[in-house]
TORKOL-4160 file (C-alpha; in steps of 0.2 Angstrom, whole numbers, padded with zeros to 4 digits, m for minus):
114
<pt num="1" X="m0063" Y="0003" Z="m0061"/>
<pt num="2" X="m0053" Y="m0003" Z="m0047"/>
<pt num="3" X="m0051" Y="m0021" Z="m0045"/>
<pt num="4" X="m0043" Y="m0028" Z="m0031"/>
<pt num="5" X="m0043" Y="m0048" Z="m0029"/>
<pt num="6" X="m0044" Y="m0056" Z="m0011"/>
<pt num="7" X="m0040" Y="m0073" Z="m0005"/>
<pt num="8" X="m0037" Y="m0083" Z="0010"/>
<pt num="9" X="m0050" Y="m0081" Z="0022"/>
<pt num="10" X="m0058" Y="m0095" Z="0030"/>
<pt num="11" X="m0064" Y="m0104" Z="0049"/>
<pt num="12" X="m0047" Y="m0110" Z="0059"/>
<pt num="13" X="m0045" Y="m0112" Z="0080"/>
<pt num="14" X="m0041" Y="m0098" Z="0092"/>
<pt num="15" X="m0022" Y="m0100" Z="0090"/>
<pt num="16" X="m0022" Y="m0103" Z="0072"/>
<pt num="17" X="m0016" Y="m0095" Z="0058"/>
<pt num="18" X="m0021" Y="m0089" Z="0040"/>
<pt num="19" X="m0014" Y="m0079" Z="0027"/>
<pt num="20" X="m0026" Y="m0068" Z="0016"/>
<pt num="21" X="m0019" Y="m0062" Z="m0001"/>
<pt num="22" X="m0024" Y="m0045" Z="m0012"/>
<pt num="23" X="m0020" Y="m0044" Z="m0031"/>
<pt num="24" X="m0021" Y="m0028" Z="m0041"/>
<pt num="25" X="m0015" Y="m0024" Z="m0055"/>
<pt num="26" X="0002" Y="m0016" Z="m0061"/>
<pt num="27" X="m0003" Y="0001" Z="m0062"/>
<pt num="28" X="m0011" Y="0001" Z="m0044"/>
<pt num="29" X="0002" Y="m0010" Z="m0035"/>
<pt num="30" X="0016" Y="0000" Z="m0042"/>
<pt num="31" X="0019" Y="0017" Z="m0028"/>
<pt num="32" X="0005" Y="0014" Z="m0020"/>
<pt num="33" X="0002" Y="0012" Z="m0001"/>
<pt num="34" X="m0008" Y="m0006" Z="0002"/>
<pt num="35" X="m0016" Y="m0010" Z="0016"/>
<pt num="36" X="m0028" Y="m0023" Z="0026"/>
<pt num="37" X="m0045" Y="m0017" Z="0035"/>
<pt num="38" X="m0056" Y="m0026" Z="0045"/>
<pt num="39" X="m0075" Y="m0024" Z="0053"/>
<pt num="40" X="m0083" Y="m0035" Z="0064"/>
<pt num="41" X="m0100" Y="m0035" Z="0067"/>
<pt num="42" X="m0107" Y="m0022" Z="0077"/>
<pt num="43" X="m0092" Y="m0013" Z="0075"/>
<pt num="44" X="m0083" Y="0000" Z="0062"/>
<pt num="45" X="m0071" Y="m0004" Z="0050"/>
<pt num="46" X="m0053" Y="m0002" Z="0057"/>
<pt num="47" X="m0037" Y="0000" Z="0050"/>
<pt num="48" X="m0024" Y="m0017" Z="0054"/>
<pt num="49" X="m0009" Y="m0017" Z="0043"/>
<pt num="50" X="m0002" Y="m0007" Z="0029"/>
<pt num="51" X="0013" Y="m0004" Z="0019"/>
<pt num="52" X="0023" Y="0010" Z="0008"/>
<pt num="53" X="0028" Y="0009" Z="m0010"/>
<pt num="54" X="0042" Y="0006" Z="0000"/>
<pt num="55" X="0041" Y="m0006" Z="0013"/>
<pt num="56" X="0038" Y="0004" Z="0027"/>
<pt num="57" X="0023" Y="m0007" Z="0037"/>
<pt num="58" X="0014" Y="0001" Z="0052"/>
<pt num="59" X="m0001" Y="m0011" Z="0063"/>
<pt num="60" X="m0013" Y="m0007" Z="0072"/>
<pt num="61" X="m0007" Y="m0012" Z="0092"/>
<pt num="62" X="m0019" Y="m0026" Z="0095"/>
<pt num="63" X="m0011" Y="m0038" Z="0081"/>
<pt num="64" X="0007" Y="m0032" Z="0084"/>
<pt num="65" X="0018" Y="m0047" Z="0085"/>
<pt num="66" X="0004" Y="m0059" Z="0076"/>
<pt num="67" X="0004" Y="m0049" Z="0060"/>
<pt num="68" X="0013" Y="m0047" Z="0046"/>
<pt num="69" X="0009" Y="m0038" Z="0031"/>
<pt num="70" X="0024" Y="m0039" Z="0014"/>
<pt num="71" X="0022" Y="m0035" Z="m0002"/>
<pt num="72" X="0027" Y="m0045" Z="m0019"/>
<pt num="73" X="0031" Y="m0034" Z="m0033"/>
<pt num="74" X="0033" Y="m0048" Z="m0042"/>
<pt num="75" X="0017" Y="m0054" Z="m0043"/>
<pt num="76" X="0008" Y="m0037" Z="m0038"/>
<pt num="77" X="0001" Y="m0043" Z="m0024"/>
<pt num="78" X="0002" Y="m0040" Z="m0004"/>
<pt num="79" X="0000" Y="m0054" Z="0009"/>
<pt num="80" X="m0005" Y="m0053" Z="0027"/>
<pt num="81" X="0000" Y="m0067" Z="0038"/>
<pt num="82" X="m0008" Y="m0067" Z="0054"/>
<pt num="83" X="m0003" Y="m0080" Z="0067"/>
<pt num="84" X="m0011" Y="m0085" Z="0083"/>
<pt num="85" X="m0027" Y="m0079" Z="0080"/>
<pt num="86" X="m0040" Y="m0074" Z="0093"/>
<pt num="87" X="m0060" Y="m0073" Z="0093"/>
<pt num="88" X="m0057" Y="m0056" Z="0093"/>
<pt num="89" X="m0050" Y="m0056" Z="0076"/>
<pt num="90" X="m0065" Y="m0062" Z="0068"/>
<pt num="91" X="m0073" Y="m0051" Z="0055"/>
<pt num="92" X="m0071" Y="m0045" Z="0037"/>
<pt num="93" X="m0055" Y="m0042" Z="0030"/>
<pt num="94" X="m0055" Y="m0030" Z="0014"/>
<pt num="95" X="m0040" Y="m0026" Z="0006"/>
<pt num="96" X="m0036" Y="m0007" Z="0002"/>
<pt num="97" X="m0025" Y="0004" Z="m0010"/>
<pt num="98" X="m0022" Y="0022" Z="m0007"/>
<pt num="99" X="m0023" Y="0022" Z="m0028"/>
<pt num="100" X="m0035" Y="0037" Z="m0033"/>
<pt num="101" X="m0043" Y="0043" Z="m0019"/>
<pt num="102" X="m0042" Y="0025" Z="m0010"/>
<pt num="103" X="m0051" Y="0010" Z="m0016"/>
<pt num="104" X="m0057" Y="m0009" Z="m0005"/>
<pt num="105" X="m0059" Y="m0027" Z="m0011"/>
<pt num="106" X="m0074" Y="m0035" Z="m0008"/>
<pt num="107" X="m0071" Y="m0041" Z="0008"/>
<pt num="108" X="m0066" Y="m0059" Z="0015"/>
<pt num="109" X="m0073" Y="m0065" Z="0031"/>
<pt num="110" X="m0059" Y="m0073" Z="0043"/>
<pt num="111" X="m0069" Y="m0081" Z="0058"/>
<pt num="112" X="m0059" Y="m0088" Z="0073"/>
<pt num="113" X="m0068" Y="m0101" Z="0084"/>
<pt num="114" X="m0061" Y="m0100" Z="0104"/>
């Protein structure tokens, strides 16, 4: 069973920031492309950010410049540090791992308030 661990969400201000965390373990982390999704309601679930075994990072255009996703080997874990937040960036973030045949978190809701 896949477990992935997410953190950091929360309520901030339009213009804000946060920075939500995903933990998994040593054999997932390792070569394994992570990644953050989001849906809002109404809405379908959408890629945001991810990130190669390598480094190699790639974001969807509307948080270009706002976002950014790194990755702690250390610790297994891959952070996404998203600054001046918008409205539109309110939803559920789940963190995801190309490990097997691609596997989400539960989910952590991120609301920003304009």
């Amino acid at each position: 069973q896949v477990q992935l661990v997410e953190s950091g969400g929360g309520l901030v201000q339009a213009g804000g920031s946060l920075r939500l965390s995903c933990a998994a373990s040593a054999t997932i982390f390792r070569g394994s492309t992570m990644g953050w999704y989001r849906q809002a309601p109404g809405r379908d679930r959408e890629l945001v950010a991810i990130i190669s075994s390598y480094g190699m990072t790639n974001y969807v255009d509307s948080v270009k410049g706002r976002f950014s996703i790194s990755r702690d080997s250390a610790k297994n874990t891959v952070h996404l540090q998203m600054n001046s937040l918008k409205p539109d960036d309110t939803g559920v973030y789940y963190c995801f791992t190309s490990w097997g045949h691609g596997n989400w978190g539960q989910g952590t809701q991120v609301t920003v308030s304009s």
